[in-house]
C-alpha positions in Angstrom: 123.2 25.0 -50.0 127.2 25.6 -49.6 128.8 28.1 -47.6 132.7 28.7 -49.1 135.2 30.9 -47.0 138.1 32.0 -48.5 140.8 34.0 -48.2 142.9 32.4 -45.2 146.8 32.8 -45.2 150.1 33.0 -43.4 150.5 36.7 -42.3 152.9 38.8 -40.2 151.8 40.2 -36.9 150.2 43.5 -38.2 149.5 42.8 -41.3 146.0 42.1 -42.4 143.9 39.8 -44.3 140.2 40.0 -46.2 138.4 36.9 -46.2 135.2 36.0 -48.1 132.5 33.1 -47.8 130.9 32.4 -51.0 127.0 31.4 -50.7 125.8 28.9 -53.5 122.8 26.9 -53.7 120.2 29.6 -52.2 120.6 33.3 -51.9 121.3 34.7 -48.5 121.1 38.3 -49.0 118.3 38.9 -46.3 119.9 36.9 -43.2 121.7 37.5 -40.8 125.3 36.5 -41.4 128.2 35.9 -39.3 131.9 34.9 -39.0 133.3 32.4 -36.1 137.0 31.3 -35.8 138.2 28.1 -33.7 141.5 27.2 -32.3 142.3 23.2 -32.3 141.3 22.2 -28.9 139.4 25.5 -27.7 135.0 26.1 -28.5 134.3 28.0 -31.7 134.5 31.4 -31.2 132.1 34.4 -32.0 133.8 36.8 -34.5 131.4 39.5 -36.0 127.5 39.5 -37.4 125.7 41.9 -39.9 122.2 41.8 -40.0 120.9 40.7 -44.0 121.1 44.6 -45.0 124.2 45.3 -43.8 123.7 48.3 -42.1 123.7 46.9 -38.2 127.2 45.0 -37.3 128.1 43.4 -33.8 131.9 42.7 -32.6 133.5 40.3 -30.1 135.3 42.9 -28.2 139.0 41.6 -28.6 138.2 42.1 -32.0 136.6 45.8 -32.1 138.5 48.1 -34.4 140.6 45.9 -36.6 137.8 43.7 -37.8 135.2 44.9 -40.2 132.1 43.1 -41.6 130.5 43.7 -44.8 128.7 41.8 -47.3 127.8 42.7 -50.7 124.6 40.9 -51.5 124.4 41.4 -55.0 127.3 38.9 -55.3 125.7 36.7 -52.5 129.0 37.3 -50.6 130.1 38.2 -46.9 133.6 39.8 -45.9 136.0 40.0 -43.0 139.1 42.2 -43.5 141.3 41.7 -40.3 143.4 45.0 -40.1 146.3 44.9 -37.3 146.6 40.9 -36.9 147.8 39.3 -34.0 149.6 35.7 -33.4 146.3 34.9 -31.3 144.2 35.7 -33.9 145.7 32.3 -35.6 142.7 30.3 -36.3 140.1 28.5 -38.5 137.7 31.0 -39.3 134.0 30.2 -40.2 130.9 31.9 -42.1 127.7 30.9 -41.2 124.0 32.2 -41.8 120.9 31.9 -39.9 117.4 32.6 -41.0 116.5 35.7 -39.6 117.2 39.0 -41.1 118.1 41.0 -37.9 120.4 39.9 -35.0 119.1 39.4 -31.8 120.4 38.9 -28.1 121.8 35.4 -28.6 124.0 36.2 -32.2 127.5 35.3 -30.6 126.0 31.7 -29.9 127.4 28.9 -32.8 123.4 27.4 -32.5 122.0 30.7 -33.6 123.5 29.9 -37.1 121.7 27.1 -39.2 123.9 27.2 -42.3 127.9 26.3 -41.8 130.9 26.8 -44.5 134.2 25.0 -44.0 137.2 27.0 -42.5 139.7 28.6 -43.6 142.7 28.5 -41.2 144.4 31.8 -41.0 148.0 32.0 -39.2 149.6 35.1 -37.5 153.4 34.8 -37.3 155.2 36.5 -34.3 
C-alpha cells in the first residue's frame, strides 16, 4: 500500500500549484482522504479532507478559498490545487488516508490518518 504525492515546486507568491498523491497497492476510493503540510521544525499541519465520495470537504481556515480538494476515484487519485500562494505556505505537503468513509470531529488530527505518502516540498518565493 503506497501513497505518492506529487506535484511540489518553486512558485512565486500568487501563483499556484495542483498537487496529486497517487494510491497504489489497494484502492482508496471510499475513505476519507486528506492533505497535511509540515515545516522543518514545526508539527505537521492539517491542510484539507474530502470524505471517500467527494462531495463533503473541510479547510484549515488560513487556507479557506485558495485551496481546493478533489479526488477522482476512478484514477485512485486525490488533488490539491493551491490558488493565490503565499511564502508561508512553503512546506512539505502530505496525503494520507484513513479508513473511514466520512470525516468526523477529530479529521485535522495526523492520528486520524492510518495510511501516509512521502512529501512533496512546495516553496513560495517572496
Amino acid at each position: 500500500v503506497q501513497l505518492q504525492a506529487f506535484g511540489g515546486g518553486l512558485v512565486q507568491a500568487g501563483g499556484s500549484l495542483r498537487l496529486s498523491c497517487a494510491a497504489s497497492g489497494r484502492t482508496f476510493s471510499t475513505n476519507v482522504m486528506g492533505w497535511f503540510r509540515q515545516v522543518p521544525g514545526k508539527e505537521r499541519e492539517f491542510v484539507a479532507a474530502i470524505n471517500w465520495n467527494g462531495k463533503s470537504t473541510v479547510y484549515a481556515d488560513s487556507m479557506k478559498g485558495r485551496f481546493t480538494i478533489s479526488r477522482d476515484n476512478a484514477k485512485n487519485t486525490l488533488y490539491l490545487q493551491m490558488n493565490s500562494l503565499k511564502p508561508e505556505d512553503t512546506a512539505v505537503y502530505y496525503c494520507a488516508a484513513d479508513r473511514a468513509a466520512y470525516y468526523s470531529g477529530s479529521y485535522y488530527l495526523e492520528g486520524t490518518y492510518h495510511y501516509w505518502g512521502q512529501g512533496t516540498l512546495v516553496t513560495v518565493s517572496s
